[in-house]
Backbone as a ProteinNet text record, in pm:
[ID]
protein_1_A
[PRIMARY]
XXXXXXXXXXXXXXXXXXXXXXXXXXXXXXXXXXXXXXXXXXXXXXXXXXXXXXXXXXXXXXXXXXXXXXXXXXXXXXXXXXXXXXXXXXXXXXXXXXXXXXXXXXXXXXXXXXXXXXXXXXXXXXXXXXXXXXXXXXXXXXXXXXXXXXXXXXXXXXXXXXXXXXXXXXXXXXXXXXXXXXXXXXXXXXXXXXXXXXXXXXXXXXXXXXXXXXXXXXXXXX
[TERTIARY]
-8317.2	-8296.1	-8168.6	-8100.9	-7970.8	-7970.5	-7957.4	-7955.8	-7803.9	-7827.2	-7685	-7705.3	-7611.9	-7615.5	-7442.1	-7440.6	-7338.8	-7212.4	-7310.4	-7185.7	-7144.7	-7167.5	-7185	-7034.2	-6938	-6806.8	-6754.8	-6643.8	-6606.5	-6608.1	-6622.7	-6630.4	-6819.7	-6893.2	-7045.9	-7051.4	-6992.4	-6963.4	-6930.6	-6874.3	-6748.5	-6828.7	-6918.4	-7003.1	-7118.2	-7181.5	-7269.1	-7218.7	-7101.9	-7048	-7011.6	-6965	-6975.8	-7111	-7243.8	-7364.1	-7415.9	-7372.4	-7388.1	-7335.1	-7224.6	-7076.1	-7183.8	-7162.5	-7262.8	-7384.7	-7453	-7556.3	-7684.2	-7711	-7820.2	-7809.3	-7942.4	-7998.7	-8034.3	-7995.5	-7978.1	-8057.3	-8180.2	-8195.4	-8174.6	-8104.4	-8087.7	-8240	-8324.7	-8416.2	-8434.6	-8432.3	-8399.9	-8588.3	-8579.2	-8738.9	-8756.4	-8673.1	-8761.7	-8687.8	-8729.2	-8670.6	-8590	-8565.9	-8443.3	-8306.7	-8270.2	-8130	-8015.5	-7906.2	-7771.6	-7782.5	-7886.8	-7846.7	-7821.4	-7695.9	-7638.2	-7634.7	-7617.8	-7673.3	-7537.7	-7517.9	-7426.9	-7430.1	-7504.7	-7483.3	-7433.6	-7413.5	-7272.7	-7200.7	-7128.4	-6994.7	-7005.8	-7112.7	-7140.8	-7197.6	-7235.6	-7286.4	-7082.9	-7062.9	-6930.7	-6844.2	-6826.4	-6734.8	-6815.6	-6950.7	-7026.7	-6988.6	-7022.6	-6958	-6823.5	-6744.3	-6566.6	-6545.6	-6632.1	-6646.7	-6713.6	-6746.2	-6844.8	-6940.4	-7062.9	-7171.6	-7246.3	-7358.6	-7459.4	-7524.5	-7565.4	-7639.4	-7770.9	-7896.1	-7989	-8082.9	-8131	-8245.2	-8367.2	-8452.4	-8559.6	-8603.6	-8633.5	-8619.5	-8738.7	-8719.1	-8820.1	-8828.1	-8950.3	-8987	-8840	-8840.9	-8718	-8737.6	-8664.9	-8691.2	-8628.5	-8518.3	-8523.7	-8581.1	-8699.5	-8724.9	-8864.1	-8933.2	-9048.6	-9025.2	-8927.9	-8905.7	-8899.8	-8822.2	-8829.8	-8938.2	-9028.9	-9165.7	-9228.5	-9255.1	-9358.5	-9324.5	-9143.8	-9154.1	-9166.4	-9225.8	-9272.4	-9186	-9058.7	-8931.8	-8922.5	-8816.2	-8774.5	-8731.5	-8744.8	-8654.6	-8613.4	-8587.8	-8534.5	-8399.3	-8316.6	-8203.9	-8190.9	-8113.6	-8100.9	-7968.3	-7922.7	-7832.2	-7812.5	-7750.7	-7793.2	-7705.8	-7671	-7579.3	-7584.1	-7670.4	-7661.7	-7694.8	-7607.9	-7642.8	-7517.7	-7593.6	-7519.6	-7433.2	-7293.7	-7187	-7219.4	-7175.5	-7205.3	-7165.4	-7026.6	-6927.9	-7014.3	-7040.3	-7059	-6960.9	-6854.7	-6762.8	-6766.6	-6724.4	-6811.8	-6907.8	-7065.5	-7169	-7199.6	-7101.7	-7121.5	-7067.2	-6929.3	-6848.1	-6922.2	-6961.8	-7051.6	-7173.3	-7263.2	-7372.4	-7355.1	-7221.2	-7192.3	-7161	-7103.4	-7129.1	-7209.4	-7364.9	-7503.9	-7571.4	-7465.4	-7557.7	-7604.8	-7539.9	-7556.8	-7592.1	-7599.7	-7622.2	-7800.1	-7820.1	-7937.3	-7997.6	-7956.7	-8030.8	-8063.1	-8190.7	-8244.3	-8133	-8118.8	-8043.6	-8133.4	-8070.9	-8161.3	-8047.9	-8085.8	-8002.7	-8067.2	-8040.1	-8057.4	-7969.9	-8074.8	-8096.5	-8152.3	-8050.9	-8063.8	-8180.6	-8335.2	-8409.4	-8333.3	-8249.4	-8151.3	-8112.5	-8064.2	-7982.2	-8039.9	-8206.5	-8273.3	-8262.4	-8271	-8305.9	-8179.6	-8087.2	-7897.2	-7937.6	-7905.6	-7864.1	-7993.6	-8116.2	-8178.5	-8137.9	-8057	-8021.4	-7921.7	-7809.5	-7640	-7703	-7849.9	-7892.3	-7928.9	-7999.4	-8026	-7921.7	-7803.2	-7685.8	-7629.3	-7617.9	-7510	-7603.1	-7735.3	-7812.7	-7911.1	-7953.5	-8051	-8177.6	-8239.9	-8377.7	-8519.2	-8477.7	-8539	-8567	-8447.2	-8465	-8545.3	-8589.4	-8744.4	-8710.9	-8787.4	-8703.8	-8868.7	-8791.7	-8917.9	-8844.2	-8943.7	-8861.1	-8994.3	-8950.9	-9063.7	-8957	-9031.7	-9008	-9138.2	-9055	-9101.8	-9184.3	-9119.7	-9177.6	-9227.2	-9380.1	-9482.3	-9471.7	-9484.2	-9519	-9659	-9720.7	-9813.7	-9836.7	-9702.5	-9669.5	-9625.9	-9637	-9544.9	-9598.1	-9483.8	-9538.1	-9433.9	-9530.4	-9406.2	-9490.7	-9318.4	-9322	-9290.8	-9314.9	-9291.4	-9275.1	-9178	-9129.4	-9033.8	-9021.7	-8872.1	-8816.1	-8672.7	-8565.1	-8618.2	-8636.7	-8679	-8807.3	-8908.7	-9040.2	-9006.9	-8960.3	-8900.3	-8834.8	-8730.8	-8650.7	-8815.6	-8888.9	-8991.2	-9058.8	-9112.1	-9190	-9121.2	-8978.5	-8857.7	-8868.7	-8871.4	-8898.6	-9006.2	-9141	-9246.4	-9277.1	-9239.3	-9300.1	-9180	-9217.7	-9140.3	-9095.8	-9258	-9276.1	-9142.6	-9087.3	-8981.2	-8837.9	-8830.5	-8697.2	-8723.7	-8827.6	-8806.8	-8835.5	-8821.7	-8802.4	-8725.7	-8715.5	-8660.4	-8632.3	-8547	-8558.5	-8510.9	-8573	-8527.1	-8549.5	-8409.1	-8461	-8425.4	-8502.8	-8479	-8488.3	-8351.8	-8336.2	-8337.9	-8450.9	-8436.2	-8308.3	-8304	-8247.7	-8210.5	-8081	-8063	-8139.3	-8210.5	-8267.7	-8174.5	-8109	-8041.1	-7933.2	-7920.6	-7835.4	-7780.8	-7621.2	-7549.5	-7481.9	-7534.4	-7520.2	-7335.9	-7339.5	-7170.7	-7056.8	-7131.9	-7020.4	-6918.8	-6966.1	-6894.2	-6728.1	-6803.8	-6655	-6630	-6688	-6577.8	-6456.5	-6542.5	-6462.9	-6311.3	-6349.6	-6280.3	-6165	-6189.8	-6096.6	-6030.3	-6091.9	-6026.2	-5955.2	-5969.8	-5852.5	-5719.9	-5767.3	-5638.1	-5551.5	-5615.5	-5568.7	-5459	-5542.7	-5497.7	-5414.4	-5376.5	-5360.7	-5213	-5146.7	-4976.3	-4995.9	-5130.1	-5102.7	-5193.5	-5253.1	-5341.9	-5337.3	-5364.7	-5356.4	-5513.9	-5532.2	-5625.4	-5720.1	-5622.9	-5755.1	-5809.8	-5717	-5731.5	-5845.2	-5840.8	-5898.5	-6093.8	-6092.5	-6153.5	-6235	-6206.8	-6298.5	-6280.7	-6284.2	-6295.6	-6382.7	-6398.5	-6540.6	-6597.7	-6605.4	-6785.3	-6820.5	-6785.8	-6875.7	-6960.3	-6933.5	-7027.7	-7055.8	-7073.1	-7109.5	-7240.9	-7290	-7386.3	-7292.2	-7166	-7101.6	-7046.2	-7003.3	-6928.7	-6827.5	-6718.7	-6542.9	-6493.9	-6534.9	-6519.2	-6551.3	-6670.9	-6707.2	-6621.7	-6589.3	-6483.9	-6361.8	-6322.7	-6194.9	-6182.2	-6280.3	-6256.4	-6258.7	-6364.9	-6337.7	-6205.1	-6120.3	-6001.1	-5850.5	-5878.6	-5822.3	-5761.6	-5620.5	-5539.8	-5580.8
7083.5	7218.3	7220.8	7344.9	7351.3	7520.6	7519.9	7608.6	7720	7834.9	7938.9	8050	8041.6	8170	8231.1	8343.5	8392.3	8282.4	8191.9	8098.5	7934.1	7971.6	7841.3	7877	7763.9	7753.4	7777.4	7741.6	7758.5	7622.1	7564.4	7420.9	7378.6	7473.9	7461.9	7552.2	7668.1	7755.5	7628.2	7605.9	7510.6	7391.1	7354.5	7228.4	7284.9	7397.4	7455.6	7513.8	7554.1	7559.5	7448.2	7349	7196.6	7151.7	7208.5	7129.6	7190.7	7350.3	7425.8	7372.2	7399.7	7322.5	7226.8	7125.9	6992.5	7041.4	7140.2	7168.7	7137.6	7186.2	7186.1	7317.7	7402.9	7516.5	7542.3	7616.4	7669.4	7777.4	7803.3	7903.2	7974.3	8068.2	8165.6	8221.7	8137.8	8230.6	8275.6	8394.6	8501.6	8429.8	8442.3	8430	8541.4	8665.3	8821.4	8895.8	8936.6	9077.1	8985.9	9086.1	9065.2	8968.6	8872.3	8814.5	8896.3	8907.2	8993.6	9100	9162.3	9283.7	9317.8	9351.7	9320.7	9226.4	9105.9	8944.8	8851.1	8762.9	8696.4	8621.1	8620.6	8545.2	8591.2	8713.3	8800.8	8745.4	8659.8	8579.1	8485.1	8417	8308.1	8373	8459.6	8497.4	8523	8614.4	8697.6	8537.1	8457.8	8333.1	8294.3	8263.1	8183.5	8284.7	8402.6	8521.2	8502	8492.1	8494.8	8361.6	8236	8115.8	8110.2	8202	8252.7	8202.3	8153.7	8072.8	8222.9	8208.3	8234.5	8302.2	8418.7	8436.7	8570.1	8522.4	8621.8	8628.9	8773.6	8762.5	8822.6	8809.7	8841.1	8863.9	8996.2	9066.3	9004.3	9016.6	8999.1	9140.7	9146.8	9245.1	9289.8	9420	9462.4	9600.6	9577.2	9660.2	9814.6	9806.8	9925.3	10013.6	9977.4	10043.9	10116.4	9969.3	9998.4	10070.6	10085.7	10198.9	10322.8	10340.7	10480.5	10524	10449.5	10511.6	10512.6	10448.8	10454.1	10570.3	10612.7	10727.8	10880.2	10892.1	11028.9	11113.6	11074.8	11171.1	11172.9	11275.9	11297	11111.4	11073.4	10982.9	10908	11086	11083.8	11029.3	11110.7	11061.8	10996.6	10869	10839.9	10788.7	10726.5	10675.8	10572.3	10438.6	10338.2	10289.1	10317.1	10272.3	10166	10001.1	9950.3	9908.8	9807.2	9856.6	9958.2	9993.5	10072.6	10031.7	10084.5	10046.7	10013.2	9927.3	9888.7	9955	10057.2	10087.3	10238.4	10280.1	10448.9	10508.4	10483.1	10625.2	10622.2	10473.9	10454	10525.5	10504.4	10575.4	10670.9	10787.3	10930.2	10959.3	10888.3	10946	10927.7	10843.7	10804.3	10920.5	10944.4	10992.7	11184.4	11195.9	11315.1	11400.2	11249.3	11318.8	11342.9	11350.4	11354.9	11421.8	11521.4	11661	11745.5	11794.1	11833.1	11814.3	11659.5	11558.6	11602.2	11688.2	11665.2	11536.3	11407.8	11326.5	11235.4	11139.9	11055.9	10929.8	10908.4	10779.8	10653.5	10573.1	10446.9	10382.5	10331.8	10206.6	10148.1	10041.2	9859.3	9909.4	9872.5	9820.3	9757.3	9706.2	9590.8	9594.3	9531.5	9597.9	9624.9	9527.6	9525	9659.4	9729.2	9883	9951.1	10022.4	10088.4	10221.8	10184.9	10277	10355.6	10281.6	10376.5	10422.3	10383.3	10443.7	10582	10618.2	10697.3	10795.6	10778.1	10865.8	10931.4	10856	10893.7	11026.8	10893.9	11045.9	11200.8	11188.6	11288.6	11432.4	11336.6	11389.6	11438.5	11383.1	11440.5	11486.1	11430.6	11539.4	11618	11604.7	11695.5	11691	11708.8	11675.1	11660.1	11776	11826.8	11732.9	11715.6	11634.2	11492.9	11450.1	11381	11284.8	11172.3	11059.5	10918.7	10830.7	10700.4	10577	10508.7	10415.5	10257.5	10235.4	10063.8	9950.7	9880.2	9760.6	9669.3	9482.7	9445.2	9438.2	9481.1	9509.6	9392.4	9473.8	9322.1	9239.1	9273	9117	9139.8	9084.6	9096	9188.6	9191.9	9321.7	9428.1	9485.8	9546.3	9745.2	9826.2	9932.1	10000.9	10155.4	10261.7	10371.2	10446	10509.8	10676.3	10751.6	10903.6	11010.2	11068.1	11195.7	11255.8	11339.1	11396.7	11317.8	11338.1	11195.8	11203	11341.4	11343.9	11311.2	11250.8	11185.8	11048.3	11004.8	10872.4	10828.4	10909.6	10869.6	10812	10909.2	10943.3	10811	10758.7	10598.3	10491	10519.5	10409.6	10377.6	10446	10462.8	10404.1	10401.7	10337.6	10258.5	10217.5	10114.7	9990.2	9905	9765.6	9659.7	9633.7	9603	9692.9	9844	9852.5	9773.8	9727.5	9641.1	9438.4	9489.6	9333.3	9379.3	9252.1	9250.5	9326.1	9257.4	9377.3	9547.3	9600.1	9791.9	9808.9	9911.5	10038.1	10140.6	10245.2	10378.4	10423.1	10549.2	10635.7	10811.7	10862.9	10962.8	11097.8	11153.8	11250.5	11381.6	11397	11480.1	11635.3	11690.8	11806.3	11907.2	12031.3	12114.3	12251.2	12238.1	12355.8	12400.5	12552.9	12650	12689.4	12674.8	12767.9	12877.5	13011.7	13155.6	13132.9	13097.8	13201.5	12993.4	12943.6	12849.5	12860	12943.1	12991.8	13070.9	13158.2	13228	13168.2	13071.3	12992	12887.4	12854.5	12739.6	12827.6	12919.2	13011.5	13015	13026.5	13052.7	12919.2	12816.7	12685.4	12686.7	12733.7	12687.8	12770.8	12890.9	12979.9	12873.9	12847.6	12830.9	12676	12579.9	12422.2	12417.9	12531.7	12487.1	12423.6	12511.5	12414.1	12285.2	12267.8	12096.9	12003.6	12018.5	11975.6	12036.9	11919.2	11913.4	11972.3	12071	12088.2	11966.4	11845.2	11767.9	11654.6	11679	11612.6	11730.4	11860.1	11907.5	11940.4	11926.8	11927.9	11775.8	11642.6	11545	11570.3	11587.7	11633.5	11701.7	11833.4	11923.4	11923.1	11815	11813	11722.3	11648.5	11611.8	11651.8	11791.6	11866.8	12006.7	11970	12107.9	12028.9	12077.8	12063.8	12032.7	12107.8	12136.1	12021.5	11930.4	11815.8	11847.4	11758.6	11747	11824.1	11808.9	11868.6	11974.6	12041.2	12152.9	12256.7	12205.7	12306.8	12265.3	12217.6	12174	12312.4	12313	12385.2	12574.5	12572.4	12667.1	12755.4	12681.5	12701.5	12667.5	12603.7	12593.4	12663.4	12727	12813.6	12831.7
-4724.1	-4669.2	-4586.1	-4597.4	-4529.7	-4420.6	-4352.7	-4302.4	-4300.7	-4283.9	-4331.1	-4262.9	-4168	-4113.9	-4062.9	-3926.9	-3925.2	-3895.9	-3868.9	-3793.7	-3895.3	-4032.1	-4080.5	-4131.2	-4163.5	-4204	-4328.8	-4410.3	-4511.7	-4571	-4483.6	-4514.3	-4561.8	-4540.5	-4588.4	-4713.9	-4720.9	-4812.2	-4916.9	-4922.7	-5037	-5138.2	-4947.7	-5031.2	-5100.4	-5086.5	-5154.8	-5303.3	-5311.2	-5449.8	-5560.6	-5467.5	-5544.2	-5584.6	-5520.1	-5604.3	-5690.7	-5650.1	-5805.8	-5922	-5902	-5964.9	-6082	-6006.2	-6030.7	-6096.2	-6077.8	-6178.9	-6082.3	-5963.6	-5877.1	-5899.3	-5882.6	-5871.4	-5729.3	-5602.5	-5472.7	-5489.3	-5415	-5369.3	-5206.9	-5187.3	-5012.4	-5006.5	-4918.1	-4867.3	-4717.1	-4705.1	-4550.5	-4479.4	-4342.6	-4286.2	-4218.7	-4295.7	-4257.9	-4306.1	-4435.6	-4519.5	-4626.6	-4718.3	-4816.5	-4799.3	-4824.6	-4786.4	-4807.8	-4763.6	-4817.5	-4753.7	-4698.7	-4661.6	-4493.3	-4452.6	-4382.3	-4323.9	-4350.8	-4397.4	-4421.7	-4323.5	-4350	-4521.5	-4570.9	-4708.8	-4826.4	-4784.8	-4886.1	-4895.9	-4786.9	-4786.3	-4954.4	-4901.5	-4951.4	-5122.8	-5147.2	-5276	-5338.4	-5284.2	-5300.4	-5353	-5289.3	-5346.7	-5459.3	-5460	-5591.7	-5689.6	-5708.3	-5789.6	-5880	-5748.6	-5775.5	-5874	-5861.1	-5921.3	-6077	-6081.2	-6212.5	-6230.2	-6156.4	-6103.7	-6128.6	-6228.9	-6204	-6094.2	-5992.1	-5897.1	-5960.8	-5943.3	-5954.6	-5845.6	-5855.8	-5690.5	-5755	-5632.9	-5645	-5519.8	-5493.3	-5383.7	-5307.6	-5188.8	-5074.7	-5016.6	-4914	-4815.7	-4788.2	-4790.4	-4786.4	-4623.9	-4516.2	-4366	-4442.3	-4529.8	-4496.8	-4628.5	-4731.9	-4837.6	-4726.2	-4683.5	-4588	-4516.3	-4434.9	-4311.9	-4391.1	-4450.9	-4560.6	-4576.1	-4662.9	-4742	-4613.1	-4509.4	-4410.8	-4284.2	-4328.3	-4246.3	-4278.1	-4399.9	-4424.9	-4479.2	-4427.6	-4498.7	-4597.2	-4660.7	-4803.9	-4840.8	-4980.9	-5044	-5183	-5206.1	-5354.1	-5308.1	-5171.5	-5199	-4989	-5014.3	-4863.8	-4864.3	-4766.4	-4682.7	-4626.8	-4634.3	-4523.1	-4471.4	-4352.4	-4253.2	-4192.3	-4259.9	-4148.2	-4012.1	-3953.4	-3798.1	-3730.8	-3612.3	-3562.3	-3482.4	-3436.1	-3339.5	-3211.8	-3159.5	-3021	-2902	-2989.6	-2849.6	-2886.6	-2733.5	-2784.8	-2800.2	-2795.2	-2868.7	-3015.5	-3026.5	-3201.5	-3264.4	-3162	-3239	-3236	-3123.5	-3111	-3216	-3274.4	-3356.7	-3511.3	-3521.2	-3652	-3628.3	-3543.8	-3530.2	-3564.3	-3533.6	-3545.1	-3709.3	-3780	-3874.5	-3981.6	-3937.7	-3963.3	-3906.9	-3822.9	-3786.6	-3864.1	-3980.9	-4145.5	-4266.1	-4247.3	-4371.1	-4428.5	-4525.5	-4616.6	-4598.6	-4650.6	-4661.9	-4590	-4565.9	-4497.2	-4458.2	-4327.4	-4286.3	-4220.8	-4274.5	-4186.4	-4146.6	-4061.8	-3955.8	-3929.4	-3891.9	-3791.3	-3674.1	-3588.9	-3442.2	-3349.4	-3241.3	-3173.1	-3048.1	-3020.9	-2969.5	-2830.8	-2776.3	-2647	-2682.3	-2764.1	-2735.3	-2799.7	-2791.6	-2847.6	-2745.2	-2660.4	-2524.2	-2512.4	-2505.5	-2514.9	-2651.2	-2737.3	-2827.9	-2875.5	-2870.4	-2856.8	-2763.8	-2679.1	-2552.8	-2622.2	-2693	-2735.5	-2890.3	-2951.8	-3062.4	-2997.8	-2923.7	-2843.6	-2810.5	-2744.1	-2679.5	-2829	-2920.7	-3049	-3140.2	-3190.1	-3267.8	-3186.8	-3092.1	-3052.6	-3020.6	-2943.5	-2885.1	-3000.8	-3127.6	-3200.1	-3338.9	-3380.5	-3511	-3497.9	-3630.6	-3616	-3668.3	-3580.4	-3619.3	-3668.2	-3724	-3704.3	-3663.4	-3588.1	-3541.3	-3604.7	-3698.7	-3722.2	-3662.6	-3610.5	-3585.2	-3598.9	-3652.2	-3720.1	-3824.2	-3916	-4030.1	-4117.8	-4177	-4231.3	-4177.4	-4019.4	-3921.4	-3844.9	-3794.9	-3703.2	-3590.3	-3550.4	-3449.5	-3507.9	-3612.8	-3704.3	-3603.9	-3562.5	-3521.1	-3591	-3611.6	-3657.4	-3575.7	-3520.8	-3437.8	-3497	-3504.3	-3562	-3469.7	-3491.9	-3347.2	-3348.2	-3246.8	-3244.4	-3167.1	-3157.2	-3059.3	-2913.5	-2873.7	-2751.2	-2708.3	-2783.4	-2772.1	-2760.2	-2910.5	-2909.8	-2769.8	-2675.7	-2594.7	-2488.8	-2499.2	-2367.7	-2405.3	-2529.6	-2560	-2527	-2545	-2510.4	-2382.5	-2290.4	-2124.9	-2082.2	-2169.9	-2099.1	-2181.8	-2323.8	-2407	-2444	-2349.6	-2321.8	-2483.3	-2551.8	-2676.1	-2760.6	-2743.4	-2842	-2814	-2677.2	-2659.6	-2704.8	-2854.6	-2859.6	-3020	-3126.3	-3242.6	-3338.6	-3462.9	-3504.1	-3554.2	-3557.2	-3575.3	-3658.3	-3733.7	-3826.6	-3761.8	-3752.9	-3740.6	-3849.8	-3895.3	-4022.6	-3960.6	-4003.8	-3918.8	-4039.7	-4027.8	-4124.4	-4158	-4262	-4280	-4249.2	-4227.5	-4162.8	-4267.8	-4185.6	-4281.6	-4232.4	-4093.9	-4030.2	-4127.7	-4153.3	-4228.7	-4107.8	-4110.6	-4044.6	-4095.5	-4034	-4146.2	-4139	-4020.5	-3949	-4042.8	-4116.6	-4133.6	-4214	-4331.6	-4417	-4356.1	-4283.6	-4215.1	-4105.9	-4051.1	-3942.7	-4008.3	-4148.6	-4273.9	-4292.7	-4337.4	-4343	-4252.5	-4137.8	-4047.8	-4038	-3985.3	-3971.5	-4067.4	-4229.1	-4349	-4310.2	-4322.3	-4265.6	-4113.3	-4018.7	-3912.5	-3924.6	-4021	-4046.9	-4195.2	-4214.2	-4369.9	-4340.6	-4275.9	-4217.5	-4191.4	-4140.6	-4069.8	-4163.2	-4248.2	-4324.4	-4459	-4556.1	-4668.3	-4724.7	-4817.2	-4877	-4858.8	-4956	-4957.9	-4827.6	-4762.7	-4599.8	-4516	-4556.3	-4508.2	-4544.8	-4664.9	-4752.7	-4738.7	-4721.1	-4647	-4498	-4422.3	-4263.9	-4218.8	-4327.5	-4274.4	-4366.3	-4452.8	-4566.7	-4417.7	-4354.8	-4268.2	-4159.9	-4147.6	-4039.7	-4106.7	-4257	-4356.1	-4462.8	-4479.4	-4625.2	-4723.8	-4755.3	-4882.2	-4867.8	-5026	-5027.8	-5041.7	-5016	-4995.2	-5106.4	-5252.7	-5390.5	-5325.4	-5302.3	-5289.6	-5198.3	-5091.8	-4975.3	-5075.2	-5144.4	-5212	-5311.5	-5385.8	-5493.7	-5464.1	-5316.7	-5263.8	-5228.9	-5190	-5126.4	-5251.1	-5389.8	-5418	-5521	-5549.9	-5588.6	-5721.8
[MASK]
++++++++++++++++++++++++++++++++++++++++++++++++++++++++++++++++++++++++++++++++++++++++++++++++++++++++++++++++++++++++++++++++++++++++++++++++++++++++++++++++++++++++++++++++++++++++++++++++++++++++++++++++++++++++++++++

């Protein structure tokens, strides 16, 4: 057994491709959830790949299929972001543009910054929108949490157990219609069209619109 994680070298990378090489069969097994996903062993798949080595999987418990199905939301179609930014200007700026977004988001988070970062959702989406929060998933402690952000914030405050193991949040999808967006779109095109390019403008506000980048594109275009 060899152990692999964020901190193993290129120099372990290398020797693990030489025993393939050689004709040993390696298996990456994770000790919670799926390997690869946001998972240092991308590195290490991504070179065996580039080498033309053989790689097949076979999925394990996977945090964020479980967080999905176990949080009630839509999920024909989702989103997965990952973990989230550490710096808050980062994650206001990321968080913001999912004030509009139709579909279901999940993230990874750190139980150390559960409590901030529920506060920063709050502040940029809103007290209202409904969120789930599982941690440790298919473990012994395994809890899922269901609410609006501003409940969630209120369990965060008195329930100690969420600043430990690991998190999924899954942040449902926007259902809000804004009547007046159409003619504010409107105006912003008239107002930016000197300083902005159709299609510069056209990815900029699919992000705080329903409509995709194509879609305000073709709107506006001659």
């Amino acid at each position: 057994m060899l152990s692999y994680n964020d901190f193993s070298s290129q120099k372990k990378i290398s020797s693990i491709i030489k025993h393939l090489k050689d004709g040993k069969i390696i298996s990456l097994i994770s000790d919670a959830g799926t390997p690869l996903v946001s998972d240092p062993g991308h590195e290490l798949v991504s070179q065996v790949i580039s080498e033309k080595i053989k790689v097949e999987s076979i999925p394990g418990p996977s945090s964020v299929i479980s967080g999905l199905i176990t949080s009630g939301f839509k999920n024909n179609k989702f989103i997965f972001e990952g973990f989230l930014p550490k710096k808050s200007s980062e994650l206001k700026s990321l968080l913001s543009t999912y004030n509009f977004e139709t579909k279901t988001i999940i993230f990874f988070e750190s139980p150390h910054r559960i409590k901030k970062t529920l506060k920063v959702m709050r502040d940029v989406l809103g007290r209202n929108r409904r969120i789930s929060i599982a941690r440790e998933m298919t473990k012994i402690h395994e809890t899922i949490l269901r609410g609006t952000i501003e409940e969630m914030n209120h369990i965060a405050d008195k329930d100690t157990n969420l600043s430990r193991g690991e998190i999924v949040i899954v942040l449902e999808g926007s259902d809000e219609v804004n009547e007046d967006f159409d003619e504010k779109l409107d105006f912003l095109h008239a107002s930016l069209s000197n300083d902005l390019s159709l299609k510069q403008f056209s990815k900029i506000f699919s992000k705080i619109s329903t409509q995709s980048a194509k879609e305000i594109y073709n709107r506006y275009k001659e």
